[in-house]
BAFI-3210 file (N, C-alpha, C; in Angstrom, 3 decimals, decimal comma, padded with zeros to 6 digits):
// residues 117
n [1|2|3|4|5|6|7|8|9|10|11|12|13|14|15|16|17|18|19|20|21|22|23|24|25|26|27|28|29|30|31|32|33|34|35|36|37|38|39|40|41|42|43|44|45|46|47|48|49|50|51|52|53|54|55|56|57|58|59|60|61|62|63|64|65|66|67|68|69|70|71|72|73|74|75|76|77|78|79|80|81|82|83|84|85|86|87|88|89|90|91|92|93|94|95|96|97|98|99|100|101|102|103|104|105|106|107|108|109|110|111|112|113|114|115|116|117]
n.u [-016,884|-017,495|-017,206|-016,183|-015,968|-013,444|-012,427|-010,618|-009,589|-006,544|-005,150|-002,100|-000,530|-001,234|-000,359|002,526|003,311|002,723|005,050|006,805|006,302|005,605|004,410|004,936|006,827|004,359|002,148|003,032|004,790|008,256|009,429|008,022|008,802|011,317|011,279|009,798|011,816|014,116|012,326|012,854|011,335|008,920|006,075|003,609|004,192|003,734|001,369|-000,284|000,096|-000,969|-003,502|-004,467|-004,407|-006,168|-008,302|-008,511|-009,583|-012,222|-012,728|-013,275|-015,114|-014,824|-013,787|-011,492|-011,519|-010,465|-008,344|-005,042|-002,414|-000,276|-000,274|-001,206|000,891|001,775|002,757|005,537|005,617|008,106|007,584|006,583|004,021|001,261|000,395|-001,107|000,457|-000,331|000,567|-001,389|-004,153|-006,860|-009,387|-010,816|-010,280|-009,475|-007,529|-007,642|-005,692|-005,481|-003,635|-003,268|-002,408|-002,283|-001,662|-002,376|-003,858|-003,911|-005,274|-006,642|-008,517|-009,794|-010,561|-012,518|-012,548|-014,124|-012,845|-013,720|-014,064]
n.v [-100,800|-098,145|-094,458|-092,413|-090,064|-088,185|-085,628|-083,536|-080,822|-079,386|-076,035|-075,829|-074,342|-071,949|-073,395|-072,979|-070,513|-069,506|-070,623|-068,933|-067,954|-068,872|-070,994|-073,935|-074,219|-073,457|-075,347|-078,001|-080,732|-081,780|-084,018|-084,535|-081,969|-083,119|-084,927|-083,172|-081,924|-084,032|-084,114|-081,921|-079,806|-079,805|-078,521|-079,900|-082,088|-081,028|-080,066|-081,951|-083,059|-081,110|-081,529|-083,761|-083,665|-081,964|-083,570|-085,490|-083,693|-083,685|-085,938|-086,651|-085,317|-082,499|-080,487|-077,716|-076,840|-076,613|-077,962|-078,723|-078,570|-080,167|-082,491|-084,243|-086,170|-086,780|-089,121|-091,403|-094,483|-097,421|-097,652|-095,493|-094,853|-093,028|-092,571|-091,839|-090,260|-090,359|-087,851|-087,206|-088,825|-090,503|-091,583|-095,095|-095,281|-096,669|-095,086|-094,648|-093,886|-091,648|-089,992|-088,114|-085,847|-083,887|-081,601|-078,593|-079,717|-080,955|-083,544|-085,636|-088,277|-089,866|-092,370|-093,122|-095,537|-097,577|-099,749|-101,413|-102,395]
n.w [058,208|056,170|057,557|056,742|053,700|051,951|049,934|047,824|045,946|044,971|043,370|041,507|040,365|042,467|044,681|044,060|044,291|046,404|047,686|048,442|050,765|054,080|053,977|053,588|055,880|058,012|057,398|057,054|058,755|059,751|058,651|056,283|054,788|054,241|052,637|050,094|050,392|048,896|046,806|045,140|045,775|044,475|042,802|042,489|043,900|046,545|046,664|046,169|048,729|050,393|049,638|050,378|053,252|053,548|052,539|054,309|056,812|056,062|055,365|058,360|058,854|060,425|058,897|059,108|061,694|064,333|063,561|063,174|061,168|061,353|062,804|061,750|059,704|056,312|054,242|052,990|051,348|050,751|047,939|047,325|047,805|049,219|052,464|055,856|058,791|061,738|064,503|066,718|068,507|066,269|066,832|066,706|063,918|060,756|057,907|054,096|051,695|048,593|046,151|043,338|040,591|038,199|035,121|035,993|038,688|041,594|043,368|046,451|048,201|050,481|052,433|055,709|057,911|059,932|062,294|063,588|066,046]
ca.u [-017,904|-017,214|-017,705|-016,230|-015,052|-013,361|-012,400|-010,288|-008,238|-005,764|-004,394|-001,057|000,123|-001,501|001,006|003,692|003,030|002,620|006,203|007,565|005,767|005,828|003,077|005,750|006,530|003,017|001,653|003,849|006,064|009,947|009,383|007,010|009,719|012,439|010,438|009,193|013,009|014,125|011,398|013,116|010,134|008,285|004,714|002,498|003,917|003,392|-000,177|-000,752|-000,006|-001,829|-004,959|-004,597|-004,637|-008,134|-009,144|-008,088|-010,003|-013,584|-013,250|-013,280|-016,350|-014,514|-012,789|-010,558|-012,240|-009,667|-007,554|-003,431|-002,161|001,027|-000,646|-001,235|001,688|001,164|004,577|005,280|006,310|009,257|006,760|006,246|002,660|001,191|-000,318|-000,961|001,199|-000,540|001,020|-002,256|-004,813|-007,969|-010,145|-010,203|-010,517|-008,238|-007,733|-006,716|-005,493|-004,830|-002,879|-003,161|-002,020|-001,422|-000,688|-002,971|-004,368|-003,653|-006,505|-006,034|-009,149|-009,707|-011,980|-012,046|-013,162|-014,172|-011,849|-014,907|-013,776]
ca.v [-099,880|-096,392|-093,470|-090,639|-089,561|-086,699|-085,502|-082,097|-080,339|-077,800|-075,900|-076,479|-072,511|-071,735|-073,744|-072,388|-068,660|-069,888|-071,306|-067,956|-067,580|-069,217|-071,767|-075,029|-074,543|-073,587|-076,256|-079,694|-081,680|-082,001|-085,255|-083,854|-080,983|-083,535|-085,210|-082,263|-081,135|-084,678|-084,162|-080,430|-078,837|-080,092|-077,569|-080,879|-083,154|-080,408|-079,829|-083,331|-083,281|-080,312|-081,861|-084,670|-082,917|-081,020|-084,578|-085,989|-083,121|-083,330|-087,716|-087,049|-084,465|-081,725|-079,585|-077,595|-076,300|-076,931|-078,665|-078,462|-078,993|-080,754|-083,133|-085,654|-086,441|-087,043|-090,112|-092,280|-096,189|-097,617|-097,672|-094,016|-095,017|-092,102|-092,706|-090,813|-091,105|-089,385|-087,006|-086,976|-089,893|-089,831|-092,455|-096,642|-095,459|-096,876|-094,089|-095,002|-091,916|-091,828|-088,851|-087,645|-084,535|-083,446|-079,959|-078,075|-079,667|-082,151|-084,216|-086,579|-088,904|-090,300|-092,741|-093,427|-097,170|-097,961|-101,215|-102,606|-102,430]
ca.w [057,793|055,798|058,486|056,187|052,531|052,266|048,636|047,392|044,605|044,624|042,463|041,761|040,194|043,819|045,533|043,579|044,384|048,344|048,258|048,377|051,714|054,983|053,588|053,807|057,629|059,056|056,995|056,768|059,494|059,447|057,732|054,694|054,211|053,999|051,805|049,716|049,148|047,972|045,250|044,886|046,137|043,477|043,411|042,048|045,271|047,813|046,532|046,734|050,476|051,411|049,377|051,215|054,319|053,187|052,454|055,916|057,830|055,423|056,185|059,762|058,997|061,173|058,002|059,499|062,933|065,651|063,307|063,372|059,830|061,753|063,817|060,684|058,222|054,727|054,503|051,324|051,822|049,611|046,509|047,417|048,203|050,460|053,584|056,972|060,406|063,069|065,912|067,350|068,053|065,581|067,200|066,150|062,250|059,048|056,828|052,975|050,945|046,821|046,007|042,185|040,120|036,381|034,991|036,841|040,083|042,499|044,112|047,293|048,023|051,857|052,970|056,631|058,073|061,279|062,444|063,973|067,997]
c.u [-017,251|-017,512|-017,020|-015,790|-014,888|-012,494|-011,695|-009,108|-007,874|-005,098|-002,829|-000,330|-000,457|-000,158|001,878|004,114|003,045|003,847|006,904|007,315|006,200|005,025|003,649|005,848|005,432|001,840|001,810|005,304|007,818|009,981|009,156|007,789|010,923|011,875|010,213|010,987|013,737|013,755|011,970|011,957|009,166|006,708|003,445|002,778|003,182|002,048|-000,980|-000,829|-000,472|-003,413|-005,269|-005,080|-006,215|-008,920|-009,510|-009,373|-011,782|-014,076|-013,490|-013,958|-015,959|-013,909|-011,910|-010,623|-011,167|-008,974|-006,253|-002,669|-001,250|000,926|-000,999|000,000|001,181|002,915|004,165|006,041|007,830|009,001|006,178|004,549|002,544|000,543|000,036|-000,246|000,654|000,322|-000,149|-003,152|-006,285|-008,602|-009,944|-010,659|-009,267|-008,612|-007,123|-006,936|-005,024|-004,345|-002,686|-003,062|-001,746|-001,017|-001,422|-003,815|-003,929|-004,980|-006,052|-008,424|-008,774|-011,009|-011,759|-013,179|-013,202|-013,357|-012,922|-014,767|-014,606]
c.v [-098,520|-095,655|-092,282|-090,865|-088,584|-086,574|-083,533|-082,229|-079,441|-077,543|-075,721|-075,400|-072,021|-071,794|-072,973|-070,921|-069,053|-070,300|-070,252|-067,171|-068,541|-070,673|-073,602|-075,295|-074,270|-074,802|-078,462|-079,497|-081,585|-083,422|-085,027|-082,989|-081,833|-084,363|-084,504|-081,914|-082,812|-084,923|-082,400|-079,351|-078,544|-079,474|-079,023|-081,763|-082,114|-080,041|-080,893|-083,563|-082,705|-080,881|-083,220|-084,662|-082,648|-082,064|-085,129|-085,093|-083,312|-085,385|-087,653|-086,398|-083,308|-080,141|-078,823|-076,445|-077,042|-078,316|-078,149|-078,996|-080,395|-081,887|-084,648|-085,323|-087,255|-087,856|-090,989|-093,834|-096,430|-097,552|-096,083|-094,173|-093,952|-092,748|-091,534|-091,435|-089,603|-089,126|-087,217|-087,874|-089,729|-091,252|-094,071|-096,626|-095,804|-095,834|-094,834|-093,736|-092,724|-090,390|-088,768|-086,343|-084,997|-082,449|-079,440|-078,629|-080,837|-082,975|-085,333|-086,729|-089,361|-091,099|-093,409|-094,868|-097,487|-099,291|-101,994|-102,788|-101,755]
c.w [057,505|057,306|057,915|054,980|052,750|050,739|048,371|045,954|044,920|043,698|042,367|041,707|041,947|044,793|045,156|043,758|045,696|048,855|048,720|049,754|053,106|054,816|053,970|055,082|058,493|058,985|057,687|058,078|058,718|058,348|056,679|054,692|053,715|052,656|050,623|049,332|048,663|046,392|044,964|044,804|045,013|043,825|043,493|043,741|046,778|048,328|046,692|047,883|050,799|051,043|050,224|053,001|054,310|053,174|053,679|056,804|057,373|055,701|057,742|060,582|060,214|060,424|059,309|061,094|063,843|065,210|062,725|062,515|060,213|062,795|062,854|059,467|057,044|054,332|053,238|051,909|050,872|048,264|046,624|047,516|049,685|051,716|054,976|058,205|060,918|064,392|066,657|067,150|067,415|065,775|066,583|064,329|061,681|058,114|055,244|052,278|049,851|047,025|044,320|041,523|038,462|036,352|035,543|038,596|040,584|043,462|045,264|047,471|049,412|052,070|053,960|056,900|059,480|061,065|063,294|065,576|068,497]
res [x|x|x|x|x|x|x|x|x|x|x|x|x|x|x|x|x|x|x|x|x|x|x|x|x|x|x|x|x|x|x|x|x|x|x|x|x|x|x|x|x|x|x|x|x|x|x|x|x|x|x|x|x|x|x|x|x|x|x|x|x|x|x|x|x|x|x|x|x|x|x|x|x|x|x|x|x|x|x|x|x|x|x|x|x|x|x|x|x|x|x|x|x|x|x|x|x|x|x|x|x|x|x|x|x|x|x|x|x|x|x|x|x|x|x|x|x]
***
């Protein structure tokens, strides 16, 4: 059974003006930075992970009220398929994340699933 969507865009010139800031380490894990400079700190992937993030916190109907950017990673498989690895446990839900961008925005897409326990 669904129990959340959670849906955002960012903009991507945004990101790119934020890199010049602290916005990378208060944001994103050691993992998602190592990550993030593989892709040479590409503005479209990084915006993809923080929208993902925004998505993550609006599926789990809490936005971002006593939530710790660094407590959910935003991780890619061998097909670079995104998905989340939690630091922190977020009850018996399956999350599935899309992650999309063009020239201006990046969108991530979350819809959380009870596992039925």
């Amino acid at each position: 059974m669904i129990t959340g969507i959670g849906v955002d865009i960012v903009n991507i010139e945004r990101v790119n003006r934020l890199l010049e800031s602290s916005f990378i380490e208060r944001c994103f894990t050691e993992n998602e930075i190592s990550y993030f400079e593989k892709r040479k700190f590409n503005a479209e992937t990084i915006a993809g992970n923080f929208a993902a993030k925004e998505a993550f916190t609006k599926a789990i109907g809490t936005g971002f009220i006593g939530f710790d950017f660094k407590s959910v990673e935003v991780l890619h498989d061998n097909n670079d398929k995104p998905y989340f690895n939690f630091l922190k446990e977020y009850a018996n839900i399956t999350y599935h994340l899309s992650i999309t961008h063009e020239k201006e925005y990046a969108v991530a897409f979350v819809v959380a699933e009870n596992r039925g326990v």
